[in-house]
N, C-alpha and C positions, 0 to 999 in steps of 0.2 A: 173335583172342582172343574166348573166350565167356564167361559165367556159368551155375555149374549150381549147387545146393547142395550139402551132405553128403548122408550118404548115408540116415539113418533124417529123412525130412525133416519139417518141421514149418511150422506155419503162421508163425513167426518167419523161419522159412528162407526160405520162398517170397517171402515179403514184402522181404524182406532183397535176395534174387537180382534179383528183377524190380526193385528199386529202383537196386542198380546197372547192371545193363542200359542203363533211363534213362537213368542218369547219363553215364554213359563210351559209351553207343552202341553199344553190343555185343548181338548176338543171348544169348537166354536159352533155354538148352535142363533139356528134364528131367532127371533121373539116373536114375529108373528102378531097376533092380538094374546098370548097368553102371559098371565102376570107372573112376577120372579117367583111368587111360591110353588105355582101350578109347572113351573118349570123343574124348580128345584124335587116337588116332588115325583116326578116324572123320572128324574136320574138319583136322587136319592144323596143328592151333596150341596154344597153351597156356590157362588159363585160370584164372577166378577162382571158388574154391567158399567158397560163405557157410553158416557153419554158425551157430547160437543167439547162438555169442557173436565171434567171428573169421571174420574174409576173410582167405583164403589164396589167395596166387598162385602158380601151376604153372608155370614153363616148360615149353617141350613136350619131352616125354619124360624128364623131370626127378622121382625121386620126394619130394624136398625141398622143400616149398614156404614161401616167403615169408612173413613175416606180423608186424603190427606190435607189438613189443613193447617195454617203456621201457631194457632192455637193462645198461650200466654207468650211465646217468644212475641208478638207483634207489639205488646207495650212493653215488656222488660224490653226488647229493643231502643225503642223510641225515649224510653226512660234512663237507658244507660246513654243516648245520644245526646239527653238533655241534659248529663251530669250529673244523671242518680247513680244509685249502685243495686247489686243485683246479687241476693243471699248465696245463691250459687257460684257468682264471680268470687265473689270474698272467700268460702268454703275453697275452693278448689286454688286459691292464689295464683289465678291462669292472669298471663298477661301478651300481650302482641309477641308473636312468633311460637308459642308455647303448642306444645301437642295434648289432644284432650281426646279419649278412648271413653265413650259411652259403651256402657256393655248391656243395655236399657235401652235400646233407640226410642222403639215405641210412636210416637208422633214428630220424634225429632225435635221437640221445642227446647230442653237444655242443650241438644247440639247444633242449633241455629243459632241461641245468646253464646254459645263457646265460641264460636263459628263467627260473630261480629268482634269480640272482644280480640282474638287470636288474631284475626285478618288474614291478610292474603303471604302471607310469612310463615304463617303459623299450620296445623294438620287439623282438624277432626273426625275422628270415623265413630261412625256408628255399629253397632252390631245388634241385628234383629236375628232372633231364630226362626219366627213364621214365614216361611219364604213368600207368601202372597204379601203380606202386610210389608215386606224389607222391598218388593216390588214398587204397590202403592206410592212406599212413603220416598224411595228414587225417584221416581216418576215426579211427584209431587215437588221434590226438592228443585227441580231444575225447569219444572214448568209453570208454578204459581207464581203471578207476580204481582204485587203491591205498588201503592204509590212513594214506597221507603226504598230506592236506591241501597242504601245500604246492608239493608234488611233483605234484600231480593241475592245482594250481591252474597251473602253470608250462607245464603241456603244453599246457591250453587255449587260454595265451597265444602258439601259437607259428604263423605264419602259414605255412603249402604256398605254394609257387610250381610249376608243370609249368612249365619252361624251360630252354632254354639259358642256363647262365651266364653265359658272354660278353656273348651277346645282351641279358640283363640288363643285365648290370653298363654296358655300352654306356649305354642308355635313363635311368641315373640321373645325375642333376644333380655337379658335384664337390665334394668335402667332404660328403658328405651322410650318411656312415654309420660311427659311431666304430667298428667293427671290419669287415675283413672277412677271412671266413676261408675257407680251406681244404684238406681231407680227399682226397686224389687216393687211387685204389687205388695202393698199395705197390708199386716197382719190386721188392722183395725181399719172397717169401711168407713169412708167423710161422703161428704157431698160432692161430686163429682162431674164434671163438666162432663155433653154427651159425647164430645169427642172419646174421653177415657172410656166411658161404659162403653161406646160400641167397642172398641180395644179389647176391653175385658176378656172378651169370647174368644178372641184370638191369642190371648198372652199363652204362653209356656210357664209355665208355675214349679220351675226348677230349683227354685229359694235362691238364698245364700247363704255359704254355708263355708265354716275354718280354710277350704281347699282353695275356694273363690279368692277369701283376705287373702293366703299367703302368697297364693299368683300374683294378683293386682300390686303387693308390697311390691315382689318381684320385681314386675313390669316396671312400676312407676319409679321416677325419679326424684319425683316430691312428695303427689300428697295422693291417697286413693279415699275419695269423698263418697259417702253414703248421705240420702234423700229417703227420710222416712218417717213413717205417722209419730206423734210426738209423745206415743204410748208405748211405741216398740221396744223389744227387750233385745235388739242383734243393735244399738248403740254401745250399750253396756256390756252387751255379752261380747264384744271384739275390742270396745279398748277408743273408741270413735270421742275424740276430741267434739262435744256437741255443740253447737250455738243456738242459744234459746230463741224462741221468738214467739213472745210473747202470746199475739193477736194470731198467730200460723198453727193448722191444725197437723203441718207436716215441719220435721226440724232436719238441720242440714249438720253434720258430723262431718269431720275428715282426721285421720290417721296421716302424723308426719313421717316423710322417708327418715330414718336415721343414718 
């Protein structure tokens, strides 16, 4: 992995690239007049290009790239503001002050809606395994802002993990986190917004699997909520209290603490 920037570059840019270099330990190369693939094949890996306002990551030889944006949390937002409700708030029975452990970060969008409902009382962390994408999606949390005050304020609050889940969820005390959730990629492919598909290339495809459930039981104090296609066989095959939904190609389950 390297850092270059776009391509009409700027004194933002420069500054921006050599910063994450630093950061992540990654060599930082020029751009010059050549294009990110000419690049990429040049060193033989993918990379991260910083433009004024967005880092975007490349797989290698991938012309989609990555990049962090607030995604479906910008209207579940807006819609829990206006006194809707949100299949995920309900599943997870999180309320002001409550602790919400994403073992799924990914785009961050379920832990942005944890993250408003929770408020400034409450914890959410996230945990990504791809350390570039759990970069990104930091970066992203605390520097994109909207015209939703509250929705800006919820991002900031929401904590990056680079880890393995398990490994986590292992390292924490029991009873320690009223939800824990998780967003596995989908045994059954849907239609997919292009945020997810660039994702894809990046996800760690670790499943989930009996060891994952009996941590998460652990961990949680209440409820450990599964997000998943509405054909999957891991609702049934662990015991997941499921909530239908009807018009949804994806159904929301959770397992109560006993």
């Amino acid at each position: 992995m390297f850092v270059t920037t776009a391509y009409r570059v700027t004194e933002t840019m420069l500054n921006k690239a050599k910063g994450v270099a630093i950061d992540l330990d990654i060599p930082f190369y020029t751009r010059g007049k050549k294009s990110i693939s000419r690049m990429q094949e040049e060193r033989g890996t993918g990379c991260i290009v910083a433009g004024n306002e967005t880092l975007k990551l490349f797989g290698f030889g991938e012309d989609a790239p990555f990049f962090f944006h607030p995604s479906s949390a910008m209207f579940r937002v807006k819609r829990l503001i206006e006194g809707g409700s949100d299949p995920l708030i309900e599943a997870a029975g999180l309320e002001r002050g409550h602790s919400f452990l994403d073992c799924t970060l990914g785009l961050a969008s379920d832990s942005i809606v944890a993250s408003f409902v929770t408020g400034k009382e409450g914890m959410v962390t996230g945990i990504e395994g791809n350390q570039y994408v759990a970069y990104l999606v930091k970066k992203g949390l605390l520097s994109w802002t909207t015209s939703v005050a509250p929705l800006d304020e919820a991002m900031s609050r929401v904590q990056v993990v680079n880890s393995n889940s398990l490994s986590l969820l292992k390292s924490l005390p029991d009873n320690s986190v009223d939800c824990v959730y998780w967003d596995p990629m989908f045994e059954e492919s849907i239609d997919e917004s292009e945020g997810i598909r660039s994702l894809r290339q990046f996800a760690l495809y670790e499943g989930l699997g009996e060891e994952e459930i009996i941590e998460s039981l652990r961990v949680s104090r209440n409820r450990v909520v599964l997000k998943d296609h509405f054909k999957s066989t891991r609702f049934d095959e662990f015991g997941f209290r499921r909530a239908i939904r009807k018009a949804a190609k994806f159904h929301y389950g959770y397992l109560e603490k006993k």
